[in-house]
LOGUNU-350597 format. One record per residue (C-alpha): residue number from 1; z negated, y, x negated. Coordinates in nm, 3 decimals. Layout:
residues N
{site NUM, {Z, Y, X}}
...
***
This chain:
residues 293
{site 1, {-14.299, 5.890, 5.478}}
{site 2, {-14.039, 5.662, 5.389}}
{site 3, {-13.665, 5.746, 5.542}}
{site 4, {-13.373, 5.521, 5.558}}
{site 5, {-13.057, 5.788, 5.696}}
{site 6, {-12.737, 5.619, 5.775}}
{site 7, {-12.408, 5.769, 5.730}}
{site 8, {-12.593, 6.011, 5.451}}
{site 9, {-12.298, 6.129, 5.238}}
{site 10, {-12.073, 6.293, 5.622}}
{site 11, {-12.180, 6.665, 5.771}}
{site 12, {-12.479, 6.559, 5.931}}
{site 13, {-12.672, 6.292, 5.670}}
{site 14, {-12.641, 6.464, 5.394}}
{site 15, {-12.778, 6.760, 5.492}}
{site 16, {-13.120, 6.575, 5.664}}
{site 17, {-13.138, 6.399, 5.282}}
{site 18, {-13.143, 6.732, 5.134}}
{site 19, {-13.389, 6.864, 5.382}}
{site 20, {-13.620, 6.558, 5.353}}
{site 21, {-13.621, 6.566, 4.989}}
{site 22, {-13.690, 6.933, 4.968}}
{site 23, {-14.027, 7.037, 4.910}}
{site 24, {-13.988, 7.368, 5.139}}
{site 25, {-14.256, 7.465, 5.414}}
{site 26, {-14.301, 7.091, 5.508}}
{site 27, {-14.631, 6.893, 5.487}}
{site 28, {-14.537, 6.596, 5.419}}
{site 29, {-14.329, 6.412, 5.113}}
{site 30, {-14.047, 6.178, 5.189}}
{site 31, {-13.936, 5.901, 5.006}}
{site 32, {-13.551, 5.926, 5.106}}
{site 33, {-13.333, 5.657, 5.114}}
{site 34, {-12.939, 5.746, 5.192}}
{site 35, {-12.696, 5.471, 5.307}}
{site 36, {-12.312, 5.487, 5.231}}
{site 37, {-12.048, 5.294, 5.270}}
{site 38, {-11.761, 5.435, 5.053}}
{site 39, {-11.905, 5.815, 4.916}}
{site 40, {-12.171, 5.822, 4.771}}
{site 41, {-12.454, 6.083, 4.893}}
{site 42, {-12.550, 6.381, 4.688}}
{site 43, {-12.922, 6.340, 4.757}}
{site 44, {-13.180, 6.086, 4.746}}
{site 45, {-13.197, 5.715, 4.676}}
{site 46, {-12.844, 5.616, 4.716}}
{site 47, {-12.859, 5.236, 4.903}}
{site 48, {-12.487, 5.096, 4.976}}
{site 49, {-12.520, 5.002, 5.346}}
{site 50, {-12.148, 4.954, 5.548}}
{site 51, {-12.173, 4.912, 5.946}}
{site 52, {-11.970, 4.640, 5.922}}
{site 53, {-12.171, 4.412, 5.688}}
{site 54, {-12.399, 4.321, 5.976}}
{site 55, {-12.603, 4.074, 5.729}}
{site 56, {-12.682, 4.304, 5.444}}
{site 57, {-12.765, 4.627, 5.732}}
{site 58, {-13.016, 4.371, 5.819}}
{site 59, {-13.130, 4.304, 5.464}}
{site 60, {-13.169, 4.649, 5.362}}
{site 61, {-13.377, 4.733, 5.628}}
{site 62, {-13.620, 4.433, 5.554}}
{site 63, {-13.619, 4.525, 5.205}}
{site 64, {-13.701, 4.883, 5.211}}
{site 65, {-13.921, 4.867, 5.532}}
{site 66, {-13.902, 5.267, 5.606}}
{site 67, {-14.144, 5.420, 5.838}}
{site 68, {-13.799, 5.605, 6.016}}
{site 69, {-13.441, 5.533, 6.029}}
{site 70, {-13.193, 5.819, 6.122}}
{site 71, {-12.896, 5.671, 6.248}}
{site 72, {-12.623, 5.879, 6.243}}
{site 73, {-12.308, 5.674, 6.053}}
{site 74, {-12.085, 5.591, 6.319}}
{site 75, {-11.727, 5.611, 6.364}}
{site 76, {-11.604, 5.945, 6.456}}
{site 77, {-11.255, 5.992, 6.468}}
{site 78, {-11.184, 6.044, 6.863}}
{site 79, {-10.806, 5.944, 6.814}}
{site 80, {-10.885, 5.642, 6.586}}
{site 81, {-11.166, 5.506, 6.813}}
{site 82, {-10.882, 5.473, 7.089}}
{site 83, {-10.619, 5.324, 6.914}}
{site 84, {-10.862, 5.082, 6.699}}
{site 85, {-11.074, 5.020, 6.968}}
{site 86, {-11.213, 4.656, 6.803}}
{site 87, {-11.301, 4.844, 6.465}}
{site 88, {-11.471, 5.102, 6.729}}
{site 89, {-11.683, 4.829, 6.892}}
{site 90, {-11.784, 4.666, 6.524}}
{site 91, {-11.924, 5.004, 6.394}}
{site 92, {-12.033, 5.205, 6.687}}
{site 93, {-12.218, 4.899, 6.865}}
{site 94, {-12.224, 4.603, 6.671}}
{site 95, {-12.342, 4.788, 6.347}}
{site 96, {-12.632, 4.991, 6.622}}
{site 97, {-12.735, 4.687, 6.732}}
{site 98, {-12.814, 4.535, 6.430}}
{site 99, {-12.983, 4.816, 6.283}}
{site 100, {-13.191, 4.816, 6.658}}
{site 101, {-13.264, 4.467, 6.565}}
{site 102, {-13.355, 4.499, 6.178}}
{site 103, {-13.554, 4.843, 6.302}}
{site 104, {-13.749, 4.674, 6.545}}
{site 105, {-13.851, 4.366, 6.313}}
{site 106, {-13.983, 4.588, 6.034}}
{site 107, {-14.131, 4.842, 6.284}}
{site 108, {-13.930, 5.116, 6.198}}
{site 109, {-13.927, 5.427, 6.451}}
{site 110, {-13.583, 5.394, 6.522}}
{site 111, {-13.403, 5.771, 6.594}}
{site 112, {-13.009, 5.739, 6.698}}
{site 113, {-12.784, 6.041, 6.691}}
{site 114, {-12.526, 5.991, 6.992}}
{site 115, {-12.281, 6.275, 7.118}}
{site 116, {-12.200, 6.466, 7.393}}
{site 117, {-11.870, 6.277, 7.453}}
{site 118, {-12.083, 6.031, 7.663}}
{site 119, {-11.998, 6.289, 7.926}}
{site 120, {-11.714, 6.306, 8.137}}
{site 121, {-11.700, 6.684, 8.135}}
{site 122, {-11.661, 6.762, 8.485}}
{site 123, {-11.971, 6.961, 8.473}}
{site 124, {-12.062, 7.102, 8.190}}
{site 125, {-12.436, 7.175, 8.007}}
{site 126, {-12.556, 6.790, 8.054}}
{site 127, {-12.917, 6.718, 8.079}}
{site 128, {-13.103, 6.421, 7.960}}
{site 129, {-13.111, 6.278, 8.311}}
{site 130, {-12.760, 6.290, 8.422}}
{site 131, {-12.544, 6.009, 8.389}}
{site 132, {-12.297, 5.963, 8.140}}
{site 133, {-11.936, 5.844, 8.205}}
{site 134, {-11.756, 5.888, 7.912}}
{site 135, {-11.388, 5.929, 7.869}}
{site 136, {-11.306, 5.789, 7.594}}
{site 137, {-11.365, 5.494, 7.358}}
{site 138, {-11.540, 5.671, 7.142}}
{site 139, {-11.774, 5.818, 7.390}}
{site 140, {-11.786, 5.452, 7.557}}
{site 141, {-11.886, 5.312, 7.214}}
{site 142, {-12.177, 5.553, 7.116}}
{site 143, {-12.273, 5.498, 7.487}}
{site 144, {-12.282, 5.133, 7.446}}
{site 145, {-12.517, 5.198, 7.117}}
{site 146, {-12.744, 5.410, 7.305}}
{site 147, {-12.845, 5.048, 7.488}}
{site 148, {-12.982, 4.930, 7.204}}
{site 149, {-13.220, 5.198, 7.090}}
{site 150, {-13.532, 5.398, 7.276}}
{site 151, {-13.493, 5.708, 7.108}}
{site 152, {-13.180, 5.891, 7.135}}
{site 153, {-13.058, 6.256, 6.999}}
{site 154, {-12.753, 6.371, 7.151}}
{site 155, {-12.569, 6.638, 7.013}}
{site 156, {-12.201, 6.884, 7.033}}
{site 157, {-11.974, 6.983, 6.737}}
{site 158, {-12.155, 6.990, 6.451}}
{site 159, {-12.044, 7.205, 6.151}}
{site 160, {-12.186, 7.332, 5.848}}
{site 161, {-12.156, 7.527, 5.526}}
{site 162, {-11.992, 7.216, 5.319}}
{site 163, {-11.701, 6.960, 5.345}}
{site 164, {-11.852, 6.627, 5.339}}
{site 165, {-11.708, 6.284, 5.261}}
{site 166, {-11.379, 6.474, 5.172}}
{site 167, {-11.388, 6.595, 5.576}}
{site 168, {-11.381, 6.961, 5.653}}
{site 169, {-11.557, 6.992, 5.985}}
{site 170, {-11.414, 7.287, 6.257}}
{site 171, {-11.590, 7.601, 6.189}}
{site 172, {-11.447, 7.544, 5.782}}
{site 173, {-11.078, 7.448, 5.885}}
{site 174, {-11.066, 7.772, 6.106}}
{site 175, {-11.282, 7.993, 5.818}}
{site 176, {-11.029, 7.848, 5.551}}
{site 177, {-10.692, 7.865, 5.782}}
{site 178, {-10.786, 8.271, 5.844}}
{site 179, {-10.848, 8.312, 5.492}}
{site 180, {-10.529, 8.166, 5.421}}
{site 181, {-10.376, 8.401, 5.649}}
{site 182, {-10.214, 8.120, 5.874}}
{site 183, {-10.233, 8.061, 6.285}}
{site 184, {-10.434, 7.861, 6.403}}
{site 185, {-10.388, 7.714, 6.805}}
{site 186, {-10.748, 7.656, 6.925}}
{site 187, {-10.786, 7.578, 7.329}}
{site 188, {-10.940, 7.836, 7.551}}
{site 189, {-11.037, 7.543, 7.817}}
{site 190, {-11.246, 7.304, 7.674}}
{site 191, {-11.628, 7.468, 7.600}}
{site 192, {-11.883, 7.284, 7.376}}
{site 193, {-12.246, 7.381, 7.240}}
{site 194, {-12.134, 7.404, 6.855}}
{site 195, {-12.451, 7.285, 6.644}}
{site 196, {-12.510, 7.379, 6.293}}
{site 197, {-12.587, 7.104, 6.064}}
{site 198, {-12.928, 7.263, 5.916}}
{site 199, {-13.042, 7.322, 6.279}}
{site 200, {-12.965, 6.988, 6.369}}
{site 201, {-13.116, 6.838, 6.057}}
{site 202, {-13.435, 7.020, 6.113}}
{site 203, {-13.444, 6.928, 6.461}}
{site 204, {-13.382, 6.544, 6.384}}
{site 205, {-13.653, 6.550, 6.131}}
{site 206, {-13.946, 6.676, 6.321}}
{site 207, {-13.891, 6.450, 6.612}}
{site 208, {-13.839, 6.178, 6.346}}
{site 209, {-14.199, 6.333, 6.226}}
{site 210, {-14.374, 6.309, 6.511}}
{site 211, {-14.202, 6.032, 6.693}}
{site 212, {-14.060, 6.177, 6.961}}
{site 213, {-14.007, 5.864, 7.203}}
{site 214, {-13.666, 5.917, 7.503}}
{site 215, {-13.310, 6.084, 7.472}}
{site 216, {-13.300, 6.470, 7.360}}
{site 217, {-13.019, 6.731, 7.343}}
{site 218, {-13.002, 6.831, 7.036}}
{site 219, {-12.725, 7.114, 6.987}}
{site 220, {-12.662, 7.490, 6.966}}
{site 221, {-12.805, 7.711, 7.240}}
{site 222, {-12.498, 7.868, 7.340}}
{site 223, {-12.183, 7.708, 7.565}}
{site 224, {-11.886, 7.877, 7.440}}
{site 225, {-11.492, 7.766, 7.467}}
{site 226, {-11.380, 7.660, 7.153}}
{site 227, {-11.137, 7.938, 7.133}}
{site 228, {-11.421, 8.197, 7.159}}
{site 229, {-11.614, 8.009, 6.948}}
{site 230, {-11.339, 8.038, 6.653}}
{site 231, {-11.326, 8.416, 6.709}}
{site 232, {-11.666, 8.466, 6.713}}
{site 233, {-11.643, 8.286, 6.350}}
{site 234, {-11.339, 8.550, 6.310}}
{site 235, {-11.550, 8.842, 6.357}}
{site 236, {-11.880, 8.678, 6.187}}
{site 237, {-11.677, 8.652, 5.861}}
{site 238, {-11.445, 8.952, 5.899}}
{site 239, {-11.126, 8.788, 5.995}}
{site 240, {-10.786, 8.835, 6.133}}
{site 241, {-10.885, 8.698, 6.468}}
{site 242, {-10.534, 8.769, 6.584}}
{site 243, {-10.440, 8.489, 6.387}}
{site 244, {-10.629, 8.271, 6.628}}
{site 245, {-10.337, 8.139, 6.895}}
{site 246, {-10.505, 8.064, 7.281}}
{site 247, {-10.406, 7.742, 7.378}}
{site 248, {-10.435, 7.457, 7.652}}
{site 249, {-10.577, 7.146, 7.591}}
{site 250, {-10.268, 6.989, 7.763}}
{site 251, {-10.107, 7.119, 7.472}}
{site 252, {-10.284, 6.956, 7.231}}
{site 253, {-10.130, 6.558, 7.108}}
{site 254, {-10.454, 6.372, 7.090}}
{site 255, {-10.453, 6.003, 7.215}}
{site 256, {-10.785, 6.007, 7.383}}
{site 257, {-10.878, 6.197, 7.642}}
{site 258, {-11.124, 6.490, 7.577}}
{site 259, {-11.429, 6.619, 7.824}}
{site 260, {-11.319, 6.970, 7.969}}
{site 261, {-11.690, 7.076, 7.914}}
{site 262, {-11.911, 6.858, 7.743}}
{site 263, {-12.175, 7.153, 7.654}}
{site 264, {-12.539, 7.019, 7.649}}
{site 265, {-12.832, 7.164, 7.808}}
{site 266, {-13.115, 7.177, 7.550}}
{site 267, {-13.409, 7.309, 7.740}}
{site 268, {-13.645, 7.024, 7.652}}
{site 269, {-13.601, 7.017, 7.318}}
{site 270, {-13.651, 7.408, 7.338}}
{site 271, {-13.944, 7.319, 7.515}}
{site 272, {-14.084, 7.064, 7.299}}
{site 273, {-13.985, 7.110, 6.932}}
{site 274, {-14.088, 7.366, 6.673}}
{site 275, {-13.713, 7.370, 6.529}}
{site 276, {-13.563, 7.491, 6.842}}
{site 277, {-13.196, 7.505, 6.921}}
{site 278, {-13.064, 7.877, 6.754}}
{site 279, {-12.851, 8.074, 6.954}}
{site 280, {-12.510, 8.153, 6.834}}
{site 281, {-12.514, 8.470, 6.620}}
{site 282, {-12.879, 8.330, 6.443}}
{site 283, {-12.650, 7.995, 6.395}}
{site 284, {-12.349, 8.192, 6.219}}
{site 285, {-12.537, 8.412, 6.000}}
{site 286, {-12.740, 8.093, 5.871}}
{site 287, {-12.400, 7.943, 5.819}}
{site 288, {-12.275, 8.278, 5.625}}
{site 289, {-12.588, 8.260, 5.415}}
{site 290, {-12.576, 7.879, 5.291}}
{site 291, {-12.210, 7.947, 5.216}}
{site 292, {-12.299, 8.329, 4.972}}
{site 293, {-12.561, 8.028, 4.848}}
***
């Protein structure tokens, strides 16, 4: 199978290029093709492709004709998304729709990864059916993607064993701050389902396998504050968890506005993948055994 993964050098592409390209327990061989725009990716077929070169997105895809594209470049940055809202709309929806459009013309199975910040957090663990209202621009903009594309993967704080892109994701900056011996301030009041990147990965590739048509939750199996979630860390890798300071998200000095509890219910894709959603002590002691790797 041929794959075309966007965004493949950040946390999440690069580790579904490694895991396509790996031989492992799976049937199949991939031909893996890993789109960039500034770093380049540490696995497979490195193709330059930049959201906001609409033209040569549409190129590439025409070119390379892969049987699956994973999209999962996007822009990230909460914070930046609402005070560069235009550079927001070019990436997040202008640069989805084109690769909807290029997907659709070289029938491509087309599988984007969205987040859980469509949600406005009032509720917490989010099925597939309830409706999103985001509260921010970046959850408006990955919402406004999701228009564009029939299979969706949402998914909730993903972190993994490696900085990526130069980025160290959450469950690094608080490993590295404890180790460091400095406090950290990490809110008790906001609760997410934090998703390993391998999980996630494995997850994206066997729907991507079998063609799994609708929107998924795709996340960890466990809602957890993010304050609990940095202690369990604490005590996973024997740290001073007293260095981890409770505090309020009111506190915190972020321009956009954050869901209280964006956690995602993942029931069907427990119910209907292989790769199902590991709970939070099988998630951590993956995560401790990629990093002794």
């Amino acid at each position: 199978m041929k794959i075309l993964i966007t965004g493949a050098s950040g946390l999440l592409g690069s580790r579904i290029a490694e895991l396509a390209q790996a031989d492992g327990d799976c049937p199949k061989s991939h031909e893996v093709y890993c789109g960039y725009a500034h770093n380049r990716p540490a696995f497979g077929k490195a193709v330059q492709l930049d959201l906001l070169d609409v033209p040569r997105l549409s190129d590439t895809i025409k070119r390379l004709e892969p049987d699956v594209i994973i999209h999962s470049a996007a822009l990230t940055d909460v914070d930046r998304c609402e005070r560069e809202k235009e550079l927001a709309f070019r990436m997040n929806v202008e640069g989805t729709r084109a690769i909807a459009g290029a997907a659709e013309r070289a029938d491509s199975y087309l599988l984007y990864v969205s987040t859980d910040y469509v949600f406005d957090g009032e509720k917490g663990m989010y099925r597939e059916e309830d409706q999103p209202q985001p509260q921010s621009y970046y959850g408006c903009s990955k919402l406004l993607g999701e228009q564009f594309c029939s299979n969706v993967a949402r998914t909730c704080v993903i972190y993994g064993s490696r900085p990526a892109s130069g980025k160290v994701n959450f469950a690094l900056w608080i490993i590295d701050s404890l180790k460091a011996g400095g406090q950290i301030h990490v809110v008790t009041d906001q609760f997410i389902t934090p998703t390993l990147n391998t999980n996630l990965a494995e997850m994206l590739l066997e729907a991507a396998e079998r063609r799994l048509a609708g929107i998924y939750h795709l996340a960890g199996a466990a809602r957890i504050s993010r304050y609990d979630y940095a202690c369990a860390l604490a005590r996973a890798f024997h740290l001073d968890e007293s260095l981890i300071l409770p505090s309020g998200m009111e506190e915190m000095k972020w321009n956009a506005r954050r869901p209280k509890d964006s956690s995602l219910d993942c029931s069907k894709a427990a119910r209907a993948l292989l790769h199902k959603p590991l709970d939070l002590p099988a998630a951590l002691q993956r995560l401790k055994d990629e990093m002794i790797k």
